[in-house]
N, C-alpha and C positions, 0 to 999 in steps of 0.2 A: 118485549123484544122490540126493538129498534126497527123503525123502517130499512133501516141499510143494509142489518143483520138477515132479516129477512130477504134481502132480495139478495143477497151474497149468498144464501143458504138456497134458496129458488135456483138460480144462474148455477151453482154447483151442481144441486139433482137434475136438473135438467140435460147439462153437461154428462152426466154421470150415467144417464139413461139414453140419450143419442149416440155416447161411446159404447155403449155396455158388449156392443158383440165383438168388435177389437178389442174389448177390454177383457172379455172373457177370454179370448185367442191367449193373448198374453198370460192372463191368472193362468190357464191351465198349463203352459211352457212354464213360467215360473215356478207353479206349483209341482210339478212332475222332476225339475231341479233342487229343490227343499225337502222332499219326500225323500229323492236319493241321495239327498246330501251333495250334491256336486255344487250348492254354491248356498248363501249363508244369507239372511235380509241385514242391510246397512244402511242404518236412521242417516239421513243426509238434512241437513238445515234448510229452509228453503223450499226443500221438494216434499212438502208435507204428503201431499196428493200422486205422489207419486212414489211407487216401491222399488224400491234399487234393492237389487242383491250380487252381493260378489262370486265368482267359481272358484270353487276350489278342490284340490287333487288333481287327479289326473286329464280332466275334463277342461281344465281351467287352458291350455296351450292350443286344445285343436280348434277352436271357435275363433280367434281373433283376440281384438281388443274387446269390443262394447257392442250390444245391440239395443232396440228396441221394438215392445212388442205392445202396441197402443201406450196406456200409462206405465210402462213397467219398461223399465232398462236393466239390462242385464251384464256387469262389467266379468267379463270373463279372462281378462289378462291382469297378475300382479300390477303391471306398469302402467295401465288405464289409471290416470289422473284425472282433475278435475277438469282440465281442459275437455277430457271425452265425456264428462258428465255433461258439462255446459253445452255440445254439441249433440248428445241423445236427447237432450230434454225439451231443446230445441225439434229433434225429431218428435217427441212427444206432443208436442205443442202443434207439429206440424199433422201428424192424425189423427191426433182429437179435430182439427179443423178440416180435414178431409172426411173424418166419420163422420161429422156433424152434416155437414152437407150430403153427403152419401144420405143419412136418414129423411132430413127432408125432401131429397129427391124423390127416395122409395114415398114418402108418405103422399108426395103431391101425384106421384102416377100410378099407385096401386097395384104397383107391377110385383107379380110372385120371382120375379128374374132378377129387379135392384134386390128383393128381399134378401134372396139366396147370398148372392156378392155383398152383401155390406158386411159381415164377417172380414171379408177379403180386402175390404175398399181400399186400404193402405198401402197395402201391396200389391194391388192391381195399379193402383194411382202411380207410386214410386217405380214400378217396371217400367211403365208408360213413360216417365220421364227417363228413366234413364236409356228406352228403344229410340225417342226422340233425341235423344242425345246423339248416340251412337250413329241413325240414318242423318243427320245435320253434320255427320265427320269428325266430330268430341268426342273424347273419352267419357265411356256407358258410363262410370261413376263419378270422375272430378270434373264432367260434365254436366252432369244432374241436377237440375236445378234446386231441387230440395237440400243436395249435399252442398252446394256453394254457398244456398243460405246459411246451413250449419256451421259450415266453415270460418264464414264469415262473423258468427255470433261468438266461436273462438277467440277469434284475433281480436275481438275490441280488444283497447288499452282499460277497461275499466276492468276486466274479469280475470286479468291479472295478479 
């Protein structure tokens, strides 16, 4: 094995074990969706690392377009395109790097209290932006500084 291999395979688990309680959050909502069948896994190119599943029947209208839940986006509307994939993945991207720091928080302070919340830490993070939004006079969501980034990875002209 290749030194590079190796450290691409290291930087994965690593990644893979500081996500692991958002990521379990998420596997178990997806998994509770596949079980009941209200939505379906869709191999996407690209998002190796990541499990996309679509909604379908009746469940597929009351959720919206797309969410995300740690590694796992979940497109719940027919008309969710790739544009909404390119902006969840980017959500993806954005709590793996909020759980990651959540973990070495809890690690450097031994605290049983980060413990409990790191499950949460995404979602606690993203509320925060979006109360900060809201008491600065923006709109709680297309204010949100997470969503603006998303938004933004939308619109380039390359993902087109």
């Amino acid at each position: 094995m290749t030194t590079s291999r190796w450290w691409a395979g290291l930087k994965r688990w690593t990644l893979l074990i500081l996500c692991l309680p958002v990521n379990l959050s998420g596997l178990l909502v997806v998994g509770l969706l596949l079980l009941f069948r209200a939505a379906q896994r869709e191999p996407v190119v690209g998002a190796e690392n990541v499990l996309v599943v679509r909604g379908r029947g009746r469940f597929v209208g009351w959720w919206g377009y797309s969410t995300t839940f740690g590694s796992h986006v979940i497109y719940m509307h027919p008309e969710a395109g790739p544009h909404s994939l390119l902006h969840e993945l980017k959500h993806t991207s954005q709590a793996e790097g909020v759980s990651c720091a959540w973990a070495l928080a809890t690690l450097g302070s031994w605290s049983w209290r980060m413990l409990v919340l790191w499950p949460a830490a995404w979602f606690v993070v993203y509320i925060g932006a979006s109360i900060s939004s809201w008491l600065k006079g923006r709109d709680w969501y297309y204010g949100n500084e997470y969503e603006q980034q998303a938004y933004r990875v939308e619109e380039e002209p390359w993902n087109s």
